[in-house]
C-alpha positions as CSV (number, residue, x, y, z in Angstrom):
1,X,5.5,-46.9,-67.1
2,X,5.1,-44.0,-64.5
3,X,2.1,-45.3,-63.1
4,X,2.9,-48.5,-63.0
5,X,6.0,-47.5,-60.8
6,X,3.5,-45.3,-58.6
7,X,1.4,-48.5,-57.7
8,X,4.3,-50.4,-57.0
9,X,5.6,-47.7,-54.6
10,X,2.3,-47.7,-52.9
11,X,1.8,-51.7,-52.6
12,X,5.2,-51.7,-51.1
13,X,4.4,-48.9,-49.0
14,X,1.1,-50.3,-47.7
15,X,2.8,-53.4,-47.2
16,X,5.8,-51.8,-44.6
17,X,2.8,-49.8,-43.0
18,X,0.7,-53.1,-42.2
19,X,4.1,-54.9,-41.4
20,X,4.6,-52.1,-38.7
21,X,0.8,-52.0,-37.5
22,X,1.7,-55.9,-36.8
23,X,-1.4,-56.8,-39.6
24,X,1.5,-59.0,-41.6
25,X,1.3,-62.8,-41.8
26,X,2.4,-64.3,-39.0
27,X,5.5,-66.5,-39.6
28,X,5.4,-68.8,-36.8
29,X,3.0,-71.8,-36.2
30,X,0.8,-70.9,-33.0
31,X,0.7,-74.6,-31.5
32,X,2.9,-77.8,-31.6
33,X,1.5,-81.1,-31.3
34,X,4.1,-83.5,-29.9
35,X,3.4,-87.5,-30.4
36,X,5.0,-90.0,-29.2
37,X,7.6,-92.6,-31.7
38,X,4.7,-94.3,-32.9
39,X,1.2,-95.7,-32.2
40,X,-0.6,-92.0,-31.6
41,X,-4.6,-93.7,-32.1
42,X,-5.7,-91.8,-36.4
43,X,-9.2,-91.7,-35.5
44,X,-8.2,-88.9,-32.0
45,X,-5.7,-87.4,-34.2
46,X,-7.7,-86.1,-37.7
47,X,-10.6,-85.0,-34.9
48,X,-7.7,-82.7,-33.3
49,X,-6.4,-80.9,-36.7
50,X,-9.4,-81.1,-38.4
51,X,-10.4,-78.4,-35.9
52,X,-7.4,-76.5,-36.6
53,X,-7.5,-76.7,-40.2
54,X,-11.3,-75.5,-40.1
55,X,-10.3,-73.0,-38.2
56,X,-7.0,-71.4,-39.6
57,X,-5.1,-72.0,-36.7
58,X,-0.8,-72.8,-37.7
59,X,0.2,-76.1,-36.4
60,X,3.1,-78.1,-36.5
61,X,3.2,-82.0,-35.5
62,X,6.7,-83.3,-34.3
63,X,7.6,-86.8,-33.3
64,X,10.7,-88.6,-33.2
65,X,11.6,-89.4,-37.0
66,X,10.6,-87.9,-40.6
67,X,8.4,-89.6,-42.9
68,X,5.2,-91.6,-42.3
69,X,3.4,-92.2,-39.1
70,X,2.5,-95.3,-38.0
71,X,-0.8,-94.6,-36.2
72,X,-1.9,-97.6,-33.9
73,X,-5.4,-98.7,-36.1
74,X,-2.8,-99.1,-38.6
75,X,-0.1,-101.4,-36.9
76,X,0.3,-105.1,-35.7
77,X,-1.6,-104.7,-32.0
78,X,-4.3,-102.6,-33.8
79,X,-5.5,-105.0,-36.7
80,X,-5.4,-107.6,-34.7
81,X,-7.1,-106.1,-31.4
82,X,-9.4,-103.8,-33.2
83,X,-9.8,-105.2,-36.8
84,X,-13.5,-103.3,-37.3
85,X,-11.4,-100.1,-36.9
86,X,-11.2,-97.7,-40.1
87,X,-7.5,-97.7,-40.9
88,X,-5.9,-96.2,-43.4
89,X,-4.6,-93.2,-41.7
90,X,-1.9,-90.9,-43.3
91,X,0.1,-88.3,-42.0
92,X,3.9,-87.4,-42.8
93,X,6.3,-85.7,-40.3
94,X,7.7,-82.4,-41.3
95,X,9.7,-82.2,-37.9
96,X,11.3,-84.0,-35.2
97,X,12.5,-82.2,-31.7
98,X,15.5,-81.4,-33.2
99,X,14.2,-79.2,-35.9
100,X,11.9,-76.9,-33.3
101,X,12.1,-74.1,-31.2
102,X,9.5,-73.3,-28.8
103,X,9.4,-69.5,-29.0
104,X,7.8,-70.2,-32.6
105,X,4.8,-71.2,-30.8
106,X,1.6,-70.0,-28.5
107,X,0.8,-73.8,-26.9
108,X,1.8,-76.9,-26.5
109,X,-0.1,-80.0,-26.8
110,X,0.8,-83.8,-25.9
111,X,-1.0,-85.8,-28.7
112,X,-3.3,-88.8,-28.2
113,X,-2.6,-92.4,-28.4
114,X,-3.8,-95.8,-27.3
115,X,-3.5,-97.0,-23.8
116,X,-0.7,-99.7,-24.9
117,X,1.5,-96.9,-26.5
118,X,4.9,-96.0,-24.7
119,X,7.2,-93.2,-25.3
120,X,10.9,-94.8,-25.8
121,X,13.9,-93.9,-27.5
122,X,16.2,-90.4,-28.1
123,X,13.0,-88.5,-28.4
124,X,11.5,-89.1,-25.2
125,X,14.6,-86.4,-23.5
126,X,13.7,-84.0,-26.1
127,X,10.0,-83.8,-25.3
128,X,10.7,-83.6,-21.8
129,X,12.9,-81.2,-22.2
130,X,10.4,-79.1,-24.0
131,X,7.2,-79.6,-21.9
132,X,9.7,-78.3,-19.1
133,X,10.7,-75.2,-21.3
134,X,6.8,-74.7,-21.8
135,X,5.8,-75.3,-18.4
136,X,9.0,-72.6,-16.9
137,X,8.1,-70.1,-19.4
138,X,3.8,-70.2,-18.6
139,X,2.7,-71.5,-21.9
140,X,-0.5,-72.8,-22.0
141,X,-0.3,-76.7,-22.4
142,X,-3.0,-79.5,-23.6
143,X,-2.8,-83.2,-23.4
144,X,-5.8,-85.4,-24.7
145,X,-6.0,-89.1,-24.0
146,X,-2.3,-90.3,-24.2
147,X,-1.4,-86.6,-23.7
148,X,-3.3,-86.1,-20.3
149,X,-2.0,-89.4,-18.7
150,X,1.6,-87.9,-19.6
151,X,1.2,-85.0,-18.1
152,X,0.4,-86.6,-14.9
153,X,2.8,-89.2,-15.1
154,X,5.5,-86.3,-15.1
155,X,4.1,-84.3,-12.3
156,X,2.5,-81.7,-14.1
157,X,-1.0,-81.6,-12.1
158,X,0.8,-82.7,-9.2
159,X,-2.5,-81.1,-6.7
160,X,-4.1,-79.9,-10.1
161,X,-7.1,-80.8,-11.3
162,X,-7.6,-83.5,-15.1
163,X,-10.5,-83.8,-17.0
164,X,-12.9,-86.7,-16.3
165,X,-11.1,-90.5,-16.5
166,X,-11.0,-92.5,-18.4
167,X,-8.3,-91.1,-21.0
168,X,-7.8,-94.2,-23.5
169,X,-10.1,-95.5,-25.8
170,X,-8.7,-99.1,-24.6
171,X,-9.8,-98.0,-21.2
172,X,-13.2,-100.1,-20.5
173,X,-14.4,-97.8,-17.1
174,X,-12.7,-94.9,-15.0
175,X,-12.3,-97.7,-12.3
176,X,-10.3,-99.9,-14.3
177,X,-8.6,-96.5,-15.4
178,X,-7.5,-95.4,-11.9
179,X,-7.0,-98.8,-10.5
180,X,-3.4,-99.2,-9.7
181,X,-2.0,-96.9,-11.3
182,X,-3.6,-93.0,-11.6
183,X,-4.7,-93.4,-8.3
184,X,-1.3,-93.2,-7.3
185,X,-0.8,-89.5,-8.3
186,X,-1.5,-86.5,-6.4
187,X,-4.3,-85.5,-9.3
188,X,-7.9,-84.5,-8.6
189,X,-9.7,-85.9,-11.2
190,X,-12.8,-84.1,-12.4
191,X,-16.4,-85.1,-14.0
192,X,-15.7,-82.9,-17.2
193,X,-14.7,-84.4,-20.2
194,X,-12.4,-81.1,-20.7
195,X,-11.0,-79.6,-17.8
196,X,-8.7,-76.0,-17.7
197,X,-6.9,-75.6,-14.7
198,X,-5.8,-72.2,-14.7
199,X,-3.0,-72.6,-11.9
200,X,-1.8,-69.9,-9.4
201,X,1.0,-68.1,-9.3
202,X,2.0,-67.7,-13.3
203,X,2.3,-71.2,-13.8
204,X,1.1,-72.8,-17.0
205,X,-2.3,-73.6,-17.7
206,X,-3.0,-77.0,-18.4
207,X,-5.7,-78.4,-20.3
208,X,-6.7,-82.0,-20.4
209,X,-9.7,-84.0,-21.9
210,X,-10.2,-87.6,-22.7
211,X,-10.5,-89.4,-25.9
212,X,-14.1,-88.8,-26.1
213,X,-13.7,-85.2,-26.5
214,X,-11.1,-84.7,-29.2
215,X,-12.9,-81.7,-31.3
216,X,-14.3,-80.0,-27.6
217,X,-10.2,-79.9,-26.8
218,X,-9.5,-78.3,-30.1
219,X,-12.3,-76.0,-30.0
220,X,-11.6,-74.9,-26.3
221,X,-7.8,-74.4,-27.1
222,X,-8.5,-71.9,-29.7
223,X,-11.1,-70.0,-27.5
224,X,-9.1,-69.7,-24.9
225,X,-5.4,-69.3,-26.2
226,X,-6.0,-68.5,-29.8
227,X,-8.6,-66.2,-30.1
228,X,-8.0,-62.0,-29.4
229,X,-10.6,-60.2,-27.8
């Protein structure tokens, strides 16, 4: 029985040592993918944590209400405008904006989602509100597809500079894409597929990719926000 208290004693003091070295578990998720009500495109999605699961990385996805997602293969406009589309997605929400708080995590990152989705509803305040909080505090910030256009529909890359257009899948050419309406923004758009605009002046870095480059936007998050030298 002696010894057996002696190892106990020393896993318990091995543990407090690594706890105070900072080698314990962290207890925070490291990014926060928000998406919008409904209609966030499966296929751009699983590419996006399928990186992150591969890679260890802590992610929570929030959007406006518990329970399942609707992802837009799998609803009315999607069957019926793509019906060769796999569907079948699945994914439950843990979290809405209400349950969050963004010093639990390292990045944010505005989800993808088909060209036809909107952003409506209570939630919509909330996620402004915490892009804002992101953007005042310097976190680093990511929007692919649906995500980018958001970003510069708010201003965010007001004289910044976006990965190459176009951002939808339901987006034929970048001409079509800026036609109208992102030509309207004070945005220079690039020729990369993912761009990182590193700012001046301690403001966030944003960045942005379009929905051909899902897993590149994944992988380029972690190596340059996730990974310690």
């Amino acid at each position: 029985m002696r010894r057996v208290g002696c190892l106990v004693a020393v896993a318990i003091a091995i543990a407090v040592i690594f706890s105070v070295l900072g080698f314990a578990s962290p207890e925070t998720s490291r990014v926060v993918i928000f998406l919008p009500p409904e209609t966030a495109m499966g296929a751009e999605f699983v590419q996006l944590i399928a990186v992150f699961d591969e890679q260890g990385v802590d992610y929570d996805v929030v959007a406006a209400e518990k329970g399942p997602y609707l992802f837009w293969e799998d609803s009315g406009e999607g069957g019926k405008a793509s019906p060769d589309l796999p569907r079948g997605y699945e994914w439950t929400i843990r979290k809405t904006f209400d349950d969050i708080d963004m010093a639990d995590y390292d990045v944010l990152i505005i989800g993808p989602a088909f060209a036809h989705s909107f952003w409506v509803g209570d939630s919509l305040p909330k996620a402004e509100a915490f892009l804002q909080q992101a953007y005042d505090e310097g976190m680093p910030i990511g929007g692919v597809s649906f995500g980018a256009v958001f970003l510069i529909g708010h201003g965010y890359l007001d004289g910044r500079t976006t990965a190459r257009p176009p951002f939808y899948r339901g987006v034929v050419s970048p001409e079509a894409h800026m036609a109208g309406f992102l030509s309207t923004f004070d945005v220079i758009y690039g020729t990369e597929c993912i761009y990182v605009d590193y700012g001046v002046g301690g403001v966030s870095t944003i960045i942005t990719a379009n929905y051909r480059c899902v897993t590149g936007f994944a992988e380029r998050i972690i190596s340059e926000f996730l990974t310690e030298d």
